[in-house]
C-alpha positions as CSV (number, residue, x, y, z in Angstrom):
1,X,-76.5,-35.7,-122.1
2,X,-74.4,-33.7,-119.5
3,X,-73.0,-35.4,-116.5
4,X,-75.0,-33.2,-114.4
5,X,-78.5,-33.7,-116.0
6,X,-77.3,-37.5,-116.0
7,X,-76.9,-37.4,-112.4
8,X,-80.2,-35.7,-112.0
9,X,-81.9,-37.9,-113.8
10,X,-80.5,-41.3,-112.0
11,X,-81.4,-39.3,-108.6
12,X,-85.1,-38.3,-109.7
13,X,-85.6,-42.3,-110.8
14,X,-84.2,-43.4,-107.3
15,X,-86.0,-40.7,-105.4
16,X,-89.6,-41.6,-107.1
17,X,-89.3,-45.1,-107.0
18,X,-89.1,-44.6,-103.4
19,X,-92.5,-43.4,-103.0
20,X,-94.9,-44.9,-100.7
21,X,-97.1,-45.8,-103.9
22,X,-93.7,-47.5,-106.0
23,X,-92.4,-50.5,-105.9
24,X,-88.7,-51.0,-104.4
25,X,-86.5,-53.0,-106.0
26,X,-83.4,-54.6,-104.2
27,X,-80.5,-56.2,-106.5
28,X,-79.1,-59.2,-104.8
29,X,-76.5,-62.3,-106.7
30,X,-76.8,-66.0,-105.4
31,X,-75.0,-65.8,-102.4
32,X,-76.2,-68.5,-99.9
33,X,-76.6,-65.7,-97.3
34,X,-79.1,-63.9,-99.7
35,X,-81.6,-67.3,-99.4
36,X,-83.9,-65.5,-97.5
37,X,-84.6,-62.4,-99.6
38,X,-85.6,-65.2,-102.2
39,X,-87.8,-67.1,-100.0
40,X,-89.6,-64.3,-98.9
41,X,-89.7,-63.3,-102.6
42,X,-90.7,-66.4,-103.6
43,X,-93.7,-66.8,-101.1
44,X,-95.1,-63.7,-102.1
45,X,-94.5,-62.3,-99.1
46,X,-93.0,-58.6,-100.5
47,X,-95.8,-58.0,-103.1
48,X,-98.1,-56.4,-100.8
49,X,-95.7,-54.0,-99.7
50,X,-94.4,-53.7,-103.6
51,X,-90.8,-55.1,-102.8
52,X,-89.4,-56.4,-106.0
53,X,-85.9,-58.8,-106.1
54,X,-83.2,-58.5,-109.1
55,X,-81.4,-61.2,-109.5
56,X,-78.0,-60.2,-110.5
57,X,-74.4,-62.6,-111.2
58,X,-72.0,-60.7,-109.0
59,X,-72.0,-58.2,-106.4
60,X,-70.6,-56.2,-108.8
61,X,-73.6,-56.1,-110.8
62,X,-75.2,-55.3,-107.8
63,X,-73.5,-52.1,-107.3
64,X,-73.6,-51.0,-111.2
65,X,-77.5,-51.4,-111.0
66,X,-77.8,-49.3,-108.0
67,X,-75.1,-46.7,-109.7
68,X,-77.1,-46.4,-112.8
69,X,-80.7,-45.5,-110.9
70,X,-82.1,-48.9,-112.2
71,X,-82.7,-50.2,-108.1
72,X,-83.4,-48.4,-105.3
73,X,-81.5,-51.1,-102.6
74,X,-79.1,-54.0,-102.9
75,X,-78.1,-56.9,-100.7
76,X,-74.1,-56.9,-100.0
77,X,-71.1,-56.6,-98.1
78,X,-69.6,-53.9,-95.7
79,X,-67.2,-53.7,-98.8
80,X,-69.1,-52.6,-101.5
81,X,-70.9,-50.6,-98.5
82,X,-68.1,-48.2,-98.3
83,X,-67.9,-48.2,-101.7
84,X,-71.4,-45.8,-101.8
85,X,-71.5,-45.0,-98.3
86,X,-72.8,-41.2,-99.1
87,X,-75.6,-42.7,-101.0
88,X,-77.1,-45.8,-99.2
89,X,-78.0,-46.6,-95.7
90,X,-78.0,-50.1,-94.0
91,X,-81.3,-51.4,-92.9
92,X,-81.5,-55.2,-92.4
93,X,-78.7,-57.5,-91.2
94,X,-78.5,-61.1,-92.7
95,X,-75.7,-62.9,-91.9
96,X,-71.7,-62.9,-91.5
97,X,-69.5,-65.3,-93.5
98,X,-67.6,-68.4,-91.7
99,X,-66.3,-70.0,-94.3
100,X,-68.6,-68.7,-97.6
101,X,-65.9,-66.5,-98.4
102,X,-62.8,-69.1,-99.4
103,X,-59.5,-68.6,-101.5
104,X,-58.7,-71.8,-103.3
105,X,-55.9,-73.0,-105.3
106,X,-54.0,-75.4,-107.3
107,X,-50.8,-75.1,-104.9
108,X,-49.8,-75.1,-101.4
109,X,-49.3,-71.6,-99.4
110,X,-45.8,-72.7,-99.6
111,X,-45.8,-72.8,-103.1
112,X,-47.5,-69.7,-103.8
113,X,-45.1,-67.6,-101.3
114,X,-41.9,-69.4,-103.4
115,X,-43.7,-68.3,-106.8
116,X,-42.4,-66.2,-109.0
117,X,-46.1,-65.0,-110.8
118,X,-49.4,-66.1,-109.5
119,X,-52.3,-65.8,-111.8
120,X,-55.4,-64.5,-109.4
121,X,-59.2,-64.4,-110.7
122,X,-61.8,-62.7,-108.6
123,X,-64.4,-60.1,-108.9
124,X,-62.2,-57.0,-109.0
125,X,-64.5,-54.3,-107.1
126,X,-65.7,-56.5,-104.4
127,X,-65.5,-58.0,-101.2
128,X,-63.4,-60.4,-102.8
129,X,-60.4,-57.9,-103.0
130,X,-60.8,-57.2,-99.2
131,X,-60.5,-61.1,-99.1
132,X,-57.2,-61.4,-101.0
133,X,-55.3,-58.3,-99.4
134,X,-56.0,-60.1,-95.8
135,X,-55.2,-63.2,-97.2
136,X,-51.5,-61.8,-99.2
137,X,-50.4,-59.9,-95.9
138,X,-51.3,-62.7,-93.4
139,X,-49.1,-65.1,-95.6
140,X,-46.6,-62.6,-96.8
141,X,-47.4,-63.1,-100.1
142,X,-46.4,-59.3,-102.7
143,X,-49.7,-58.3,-104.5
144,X,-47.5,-57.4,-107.2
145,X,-46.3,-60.7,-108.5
146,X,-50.4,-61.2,-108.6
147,X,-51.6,-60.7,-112.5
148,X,-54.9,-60.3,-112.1
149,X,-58.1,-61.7,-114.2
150,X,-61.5,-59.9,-113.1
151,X,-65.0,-61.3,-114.2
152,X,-67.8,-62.5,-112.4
153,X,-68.3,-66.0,-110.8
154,X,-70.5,-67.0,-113.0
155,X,-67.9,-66.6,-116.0
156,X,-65.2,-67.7,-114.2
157,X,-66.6,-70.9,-113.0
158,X,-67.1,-71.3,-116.3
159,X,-63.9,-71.0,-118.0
160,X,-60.7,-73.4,-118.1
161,X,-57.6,-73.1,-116.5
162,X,-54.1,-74.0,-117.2
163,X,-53.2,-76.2,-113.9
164,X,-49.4,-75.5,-115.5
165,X,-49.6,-72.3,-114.0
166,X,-49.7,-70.7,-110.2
167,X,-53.4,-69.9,-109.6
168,X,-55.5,-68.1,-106.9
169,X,-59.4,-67.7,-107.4
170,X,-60.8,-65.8,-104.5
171,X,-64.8,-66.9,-104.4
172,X,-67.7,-67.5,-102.5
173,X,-70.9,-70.0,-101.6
174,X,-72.0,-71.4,-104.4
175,X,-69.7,-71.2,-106.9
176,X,-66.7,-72.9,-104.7
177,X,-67.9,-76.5,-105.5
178,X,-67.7,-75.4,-109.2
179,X,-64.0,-74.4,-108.8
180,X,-63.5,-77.8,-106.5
181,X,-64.7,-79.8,-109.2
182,X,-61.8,-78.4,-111.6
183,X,-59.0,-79.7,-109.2
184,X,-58.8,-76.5,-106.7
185,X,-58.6,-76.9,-103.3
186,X,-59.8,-74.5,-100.2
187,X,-56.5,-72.8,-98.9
188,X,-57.8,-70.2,-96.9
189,X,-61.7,-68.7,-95.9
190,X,-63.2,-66.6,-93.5
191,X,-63.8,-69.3,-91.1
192,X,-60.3,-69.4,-89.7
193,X,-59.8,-65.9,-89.8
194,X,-61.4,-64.5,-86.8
195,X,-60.2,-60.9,-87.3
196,X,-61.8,-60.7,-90.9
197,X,-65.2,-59.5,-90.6
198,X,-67.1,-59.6,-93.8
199,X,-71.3,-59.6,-93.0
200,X,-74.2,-59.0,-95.5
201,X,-76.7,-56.8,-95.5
202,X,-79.6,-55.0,-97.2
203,X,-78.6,-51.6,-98.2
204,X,-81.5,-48.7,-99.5
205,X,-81.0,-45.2,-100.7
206,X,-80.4,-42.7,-97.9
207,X,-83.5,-40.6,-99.2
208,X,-86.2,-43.8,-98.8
209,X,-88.0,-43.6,-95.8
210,X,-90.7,-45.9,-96.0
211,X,-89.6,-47.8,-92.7
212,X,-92.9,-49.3,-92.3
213,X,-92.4,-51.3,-95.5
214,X,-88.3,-51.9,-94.2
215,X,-90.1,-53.1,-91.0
216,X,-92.6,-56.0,-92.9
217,X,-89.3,-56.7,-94.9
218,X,-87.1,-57.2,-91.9
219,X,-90.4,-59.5,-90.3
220,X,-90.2,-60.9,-93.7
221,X,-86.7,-62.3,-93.9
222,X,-87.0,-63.0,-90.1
223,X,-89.6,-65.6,-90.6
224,X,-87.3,-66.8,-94.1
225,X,-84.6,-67.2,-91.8
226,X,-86.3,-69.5,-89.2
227,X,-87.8,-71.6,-92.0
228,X,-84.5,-72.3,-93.7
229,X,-83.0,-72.8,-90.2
230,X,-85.7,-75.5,-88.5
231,X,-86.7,-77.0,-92.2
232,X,-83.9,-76.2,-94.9
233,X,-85.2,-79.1,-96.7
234,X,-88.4,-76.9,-97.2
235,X,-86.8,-73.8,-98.0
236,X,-83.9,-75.4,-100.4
237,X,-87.7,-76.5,-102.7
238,X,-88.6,-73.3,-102.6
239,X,-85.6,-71.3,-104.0
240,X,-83.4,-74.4,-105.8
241,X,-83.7,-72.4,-108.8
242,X,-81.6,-69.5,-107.4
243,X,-78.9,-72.1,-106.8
244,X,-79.3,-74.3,-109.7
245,X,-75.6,-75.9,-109.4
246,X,-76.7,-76.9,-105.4
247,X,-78.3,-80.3,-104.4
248,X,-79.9,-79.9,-100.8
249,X,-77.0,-81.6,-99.5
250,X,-74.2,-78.6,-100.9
251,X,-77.4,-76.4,-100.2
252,X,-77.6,-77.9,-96.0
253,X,-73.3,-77.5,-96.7
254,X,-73.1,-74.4,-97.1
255,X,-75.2,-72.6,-94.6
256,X,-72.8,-74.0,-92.6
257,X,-70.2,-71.7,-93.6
258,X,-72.4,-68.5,-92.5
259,X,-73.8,-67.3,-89.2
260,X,-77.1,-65.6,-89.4
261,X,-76.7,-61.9,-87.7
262,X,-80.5,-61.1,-89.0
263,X,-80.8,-60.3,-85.0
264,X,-77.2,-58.9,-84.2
265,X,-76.0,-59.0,-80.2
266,X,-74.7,-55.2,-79.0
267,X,-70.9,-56.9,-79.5
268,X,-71.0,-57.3,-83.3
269,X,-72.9,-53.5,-83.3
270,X,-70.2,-52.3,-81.7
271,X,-67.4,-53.8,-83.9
272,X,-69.6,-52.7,-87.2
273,X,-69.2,-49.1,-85.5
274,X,-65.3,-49.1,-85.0
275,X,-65.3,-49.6,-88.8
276,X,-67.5,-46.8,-89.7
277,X,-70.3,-48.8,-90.5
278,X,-73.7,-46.5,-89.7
279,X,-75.8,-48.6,-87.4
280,X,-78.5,-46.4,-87.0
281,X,-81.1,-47.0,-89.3
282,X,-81.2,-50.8,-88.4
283,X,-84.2,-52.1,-88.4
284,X,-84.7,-54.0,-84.7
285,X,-86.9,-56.8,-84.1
286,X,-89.9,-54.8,-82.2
């Protein structure tokens, strides 16, 4: 098939499926700032208004299933954002990472600016690689003495690791406890980084204009997000399976290390403009 027709064809399938009679479908990966898309999806809430979730491993994935005309929407960063800016438009905030974001290691910062090779795994493609360059220029650490080993959490929590060797893994909530268990410790995260704004959000083609649907989804996740808030012991019931490696006490842990921004104050707008983020289709809370 020619590139053109290809593109065509992935357009057409977005374009349809965003038709006030088909369902939407929004990728999102188990980050703990996603756990109100699956409560919501898990209540039952989004069937009426035909609002289907993909789980995916990696933000990553995420992209590549919106990319290939397979989902309409998907929940991620302001990186992976600017990655498809011309295509997708922000419509929900969720939340902004203090602390869910971490870089963890088997040495020191000392040790790792004295090194002569540093082995770094991450998902190449994501917010993670914002997360590294911020964390390599704040310490003065050369990105090219970094050899780099891309895959998603998932496979990398999975994998061993030769504690011989200089290593960096750039993750995120859940899999961080994973890496911990392995011997790594937290060295840096977006907690004590003031400067490094990295929020979530639910992103939707530009073309989609159901916004009475976006609006019962934003109502939607703004009821999830008060039930996880006043009862996470309810909501952790509810959607444990999405975070199968989580007890409710690493669940309660880390929604610690994010701010809900579900209802953002005109500050944080502002800032999101400065960096070119498009504000304007957000849906508000009236």
């Amino acid at each position: 098939m020619k590139k053109g027709m290809l593109v065509s064809l992935v357009l057409f399938l977005i374009f349809t499926g965003c038709e006030k009679t088909k369902e939407i479908s929004i990728a999102a990966n188990e980050w703990i700032g996603y756990a109100p898309i699956f409560y919501a999806n898990e209540k039952g809430w989004l069937k009426k208004d035909k609002i289907r979730v993909i789980r995916t491993v990696s933000l990553a994935e995420s992209v590549k299933l919106y990319e290939s005309g397979l989902v309409n929407g998907l929940a991620a960063t302001q990186y992976e954002y600017f990655q498809i800016k011309k295509e997708v438009k922000p419509i929900i905030l969720l939340d902004k990472s203090y602390g869910g974001d971490m870089i963890l290691s088997n040495r020191s910062i000392e040790e790792l600016k004295k090194a002569k090779k540093i082995d770094v795994y991450l998902e190449m493609g994501s917010v993670n690689y914002l997360l590294l360059q911020y964390f390599a220029k704040k310490y003065n650490i050369p990105l090219t003495k970094m050899n780099f080993h891309s895959n998603d959490q998932e496979q990398l929590s999975q994998q061993s690791f030769d504690m011989k060797k200089n290593i960096l893994i750039v993750t995120y909530s859940p899999y961080d406890k994973l890496f911990i268990k392995k011997g790594f410790k937290v060295i840096d995260s977006t907690r004590n980084d003031k400067d490094l704004l990295v929020i979530d959000a639910i992103f939707i083609h530009k073309h989609c204009e159901n916004r009475q649907r976006f609006k019962n989804f934003k109502k939607q996740i703004d009821m999830a997000v008060e039930v996880i808030k006043k009862n996470p012991k309810s909501a952790y019931e509810v959607i444990k399976n999405y975070f199968p490696d989580y007890s409710y006490e690493d669940f309660k842990k880390a929604l610690g290390k994010i701010k809900w921004i579900n209802n953002p104050d005109k500050d944080l707008l502002l800032r999101l403009k400065k960096i070119g983020f498009d504000t304007k289709d957000l849906i508000d809370e009236n």
